[in-house]
C-alpha positions as CSV (number, residue, x, y, z in Angstrom):
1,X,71.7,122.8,126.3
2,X,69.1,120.2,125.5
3,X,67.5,117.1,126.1
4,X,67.6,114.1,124.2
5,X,65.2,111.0,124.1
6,X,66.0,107.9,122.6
7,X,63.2,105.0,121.7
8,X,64.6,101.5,120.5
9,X,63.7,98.5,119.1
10,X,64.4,95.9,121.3
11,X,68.1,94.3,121.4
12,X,69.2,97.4,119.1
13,X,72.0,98.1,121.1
14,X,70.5,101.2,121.6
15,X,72.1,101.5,125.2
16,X,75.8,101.0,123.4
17,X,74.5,104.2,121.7
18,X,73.4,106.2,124.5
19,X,76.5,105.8,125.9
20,X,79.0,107.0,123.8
21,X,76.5,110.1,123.1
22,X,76.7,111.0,126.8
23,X,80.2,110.8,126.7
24,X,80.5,113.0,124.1
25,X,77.9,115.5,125.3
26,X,78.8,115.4,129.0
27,X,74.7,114.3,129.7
28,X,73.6,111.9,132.1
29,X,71.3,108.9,131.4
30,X,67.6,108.2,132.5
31,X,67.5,105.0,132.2
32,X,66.0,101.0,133.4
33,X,69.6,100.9,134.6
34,X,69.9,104.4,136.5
35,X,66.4,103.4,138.5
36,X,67.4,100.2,139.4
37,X,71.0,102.1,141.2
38,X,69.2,104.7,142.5
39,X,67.0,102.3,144.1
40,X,69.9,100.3,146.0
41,X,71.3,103.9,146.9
42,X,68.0,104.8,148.7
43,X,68.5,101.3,150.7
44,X,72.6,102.5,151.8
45,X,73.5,104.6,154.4
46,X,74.1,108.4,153.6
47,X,77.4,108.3,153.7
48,X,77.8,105.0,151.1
49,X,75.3,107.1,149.1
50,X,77.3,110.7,148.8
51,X,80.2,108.2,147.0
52,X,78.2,107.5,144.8
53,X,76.5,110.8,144.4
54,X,79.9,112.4,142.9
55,X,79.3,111.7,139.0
56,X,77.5,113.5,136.2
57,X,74.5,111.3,137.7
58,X,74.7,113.2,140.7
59,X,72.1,116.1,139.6
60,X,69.2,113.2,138.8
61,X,69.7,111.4,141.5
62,X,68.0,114.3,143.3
63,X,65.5,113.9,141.7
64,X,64.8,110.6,142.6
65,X,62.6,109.4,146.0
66,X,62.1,106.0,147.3
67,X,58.6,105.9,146.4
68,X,59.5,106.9,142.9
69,X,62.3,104.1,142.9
70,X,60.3,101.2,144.2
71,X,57.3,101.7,141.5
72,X,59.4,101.8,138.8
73,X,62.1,99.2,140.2
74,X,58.3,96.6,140.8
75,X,57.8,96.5,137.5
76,X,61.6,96.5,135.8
77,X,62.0,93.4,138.2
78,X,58.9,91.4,136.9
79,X,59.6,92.0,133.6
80,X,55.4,92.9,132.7
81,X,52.7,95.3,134.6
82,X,53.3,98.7,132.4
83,X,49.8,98.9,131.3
84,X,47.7,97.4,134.6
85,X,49.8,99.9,136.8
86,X,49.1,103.7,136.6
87,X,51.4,104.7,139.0
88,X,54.1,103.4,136.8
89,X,53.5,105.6,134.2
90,X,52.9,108.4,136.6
91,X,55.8,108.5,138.0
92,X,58.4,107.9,135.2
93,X,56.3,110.5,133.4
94,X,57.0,113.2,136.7
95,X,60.3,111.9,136.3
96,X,61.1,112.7,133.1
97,X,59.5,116.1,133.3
98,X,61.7,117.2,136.3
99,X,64.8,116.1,134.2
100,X,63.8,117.8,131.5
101,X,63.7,120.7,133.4
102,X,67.7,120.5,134.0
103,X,68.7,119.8,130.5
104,X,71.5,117.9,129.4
105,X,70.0,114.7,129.7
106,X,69.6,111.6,127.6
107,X,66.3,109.5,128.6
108,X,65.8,106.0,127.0
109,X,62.5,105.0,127.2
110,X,59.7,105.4,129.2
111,X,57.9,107.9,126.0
112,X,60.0,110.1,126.9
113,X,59.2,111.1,122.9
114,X,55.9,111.4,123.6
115,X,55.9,113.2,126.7
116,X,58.4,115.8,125.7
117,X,57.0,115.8,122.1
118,X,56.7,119.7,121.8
119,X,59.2,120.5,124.6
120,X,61.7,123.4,122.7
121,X,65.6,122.0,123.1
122,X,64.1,118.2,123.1
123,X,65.7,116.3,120.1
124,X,64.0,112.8,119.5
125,X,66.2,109.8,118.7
126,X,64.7,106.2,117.3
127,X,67.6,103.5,117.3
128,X,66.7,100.2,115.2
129,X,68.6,97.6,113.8
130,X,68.3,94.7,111.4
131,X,65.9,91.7,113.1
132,X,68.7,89.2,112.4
133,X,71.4,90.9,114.2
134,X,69.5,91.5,117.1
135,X,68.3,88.1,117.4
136,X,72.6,87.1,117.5
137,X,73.2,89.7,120.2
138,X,70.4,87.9,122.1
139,X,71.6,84.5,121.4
140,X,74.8,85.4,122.8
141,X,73.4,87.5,126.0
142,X,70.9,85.2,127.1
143,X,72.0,81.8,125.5
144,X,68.6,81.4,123.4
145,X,68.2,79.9,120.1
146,X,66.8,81.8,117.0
147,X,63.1,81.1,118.0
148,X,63.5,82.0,121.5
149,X,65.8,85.2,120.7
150,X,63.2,86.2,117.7
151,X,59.9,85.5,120.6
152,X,61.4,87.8,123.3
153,X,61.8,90.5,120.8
154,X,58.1,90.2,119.8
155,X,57.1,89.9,123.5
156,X,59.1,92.9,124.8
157,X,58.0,95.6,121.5
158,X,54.5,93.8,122.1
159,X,54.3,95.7,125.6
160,X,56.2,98.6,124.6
161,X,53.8,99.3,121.4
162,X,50.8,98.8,124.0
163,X,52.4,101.3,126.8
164,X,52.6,104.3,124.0
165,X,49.0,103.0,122.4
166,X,47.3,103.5,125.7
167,X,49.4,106.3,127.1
168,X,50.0,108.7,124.6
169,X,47.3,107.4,121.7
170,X,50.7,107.1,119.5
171,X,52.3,104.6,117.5
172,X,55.6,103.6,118.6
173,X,57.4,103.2,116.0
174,X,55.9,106.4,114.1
175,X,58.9,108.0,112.8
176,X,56.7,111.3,112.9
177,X,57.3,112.0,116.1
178,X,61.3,111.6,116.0
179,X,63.5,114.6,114.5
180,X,66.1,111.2,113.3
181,X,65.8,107.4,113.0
182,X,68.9,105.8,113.1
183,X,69.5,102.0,111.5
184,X,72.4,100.7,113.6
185,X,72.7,98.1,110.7
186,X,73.6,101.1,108.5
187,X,75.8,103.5,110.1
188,X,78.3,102.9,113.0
189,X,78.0,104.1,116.7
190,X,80.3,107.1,116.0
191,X,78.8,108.0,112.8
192,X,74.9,107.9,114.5
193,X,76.5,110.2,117.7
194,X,78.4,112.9,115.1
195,X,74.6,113.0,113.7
196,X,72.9,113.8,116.7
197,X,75.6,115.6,118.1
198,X,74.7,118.2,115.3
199,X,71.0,117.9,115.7
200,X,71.7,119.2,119.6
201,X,73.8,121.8,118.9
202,X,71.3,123.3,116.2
203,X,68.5,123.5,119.1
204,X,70.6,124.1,122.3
């Protein structure tokens, strides 16, 4: 099968996306969210842990150590430290090269599109979406009003441009490196998956 990565403007909705394209592929996701479980499953007992262990997540969660976990769950929880911690990067990118190795995976972040750039059954996703509506969805989530909905947006794709600047020498929102960029604003969730969907087929 393959691998798919997925890079996102910020507030695109982009994990709405990666969801419904796991379902429909059978893949797991590598994601903020998968981390920050993985890390509370390190901190259970063994047998809480195997419960857990029994869904299509189960083959990634291998993957995963406590050292791995706690680097990357330091800097998720403060919010800021990407570039000023090496280890960070170090670790997401051993990460994402030992899942790559299983296939059938779906990573979100992390340059995931840089790292696997010329990896053979990798497809490479970009998910935007019109500024105005993802300043609403923030409104709504976080309570903000349009200037501090529109400033968070700026911040957060502020540090994710500078992580794939200094990482990978790469612009992040060069649609060269993606095989499809997908405007949310334009097509709907199920159209975006049948698309991609057909892009993995043609390269598993």
């Amino acid at each position: 099968m393959a691998i798919v990565t997925v890079s996102k403007e910020y507030a695109a909705e982009s994990e709405v996306f990666a969801e419904k394209l796991a379902s429909r592929l059978g893949y797991s996701i590598l994601d903020k969210e998968f981390i920050t479980e993985a890390a509370k499953q390190l901190n259970i007992s063994e047998a809480e842990a195997s419960l857990l262990r029994r869904g299509r997540e189960s083959r990634l969660l291998q993957l995963i150590d406590r050292y791995t976990a706690a680097t990357i769950q330091k800097i998720v929880d403060r919010g800021y430290g990407r570039l000023d911690d090496r280890s960070y990067y170090e670790v997401t990118r051993d990460l994402i090269l030992k899942a790559a190795e299983q296939d059938n995976v779906i990573i979100v972040g992390w340059g995931g599109q840089c790292i696997l750039a010329d990896h053979p059954k990798a497809v490479h996703i970009r998910v935007v979406k019109n500024l105005e509506e993802r300043i609403a969805i923030l409104k709504q989530k976080y309570d903000l009003d349009d200037r501090g909905a529109k400033e968070l947006i700026e911040r957060e794709e502020r540090e994710s441009a500078k992580y794939i600047e200094h990482y990978f020498k790469r612009s992040w929102d060069d649609a060269h490196l993606y095989h499809l960029v997908i405007n949310l604003s334009r097509v709907t969730f199920e159209q975006a998956v049948d698309m991609v969907v057909q892009l993995v087929n043609s390269v598993a």
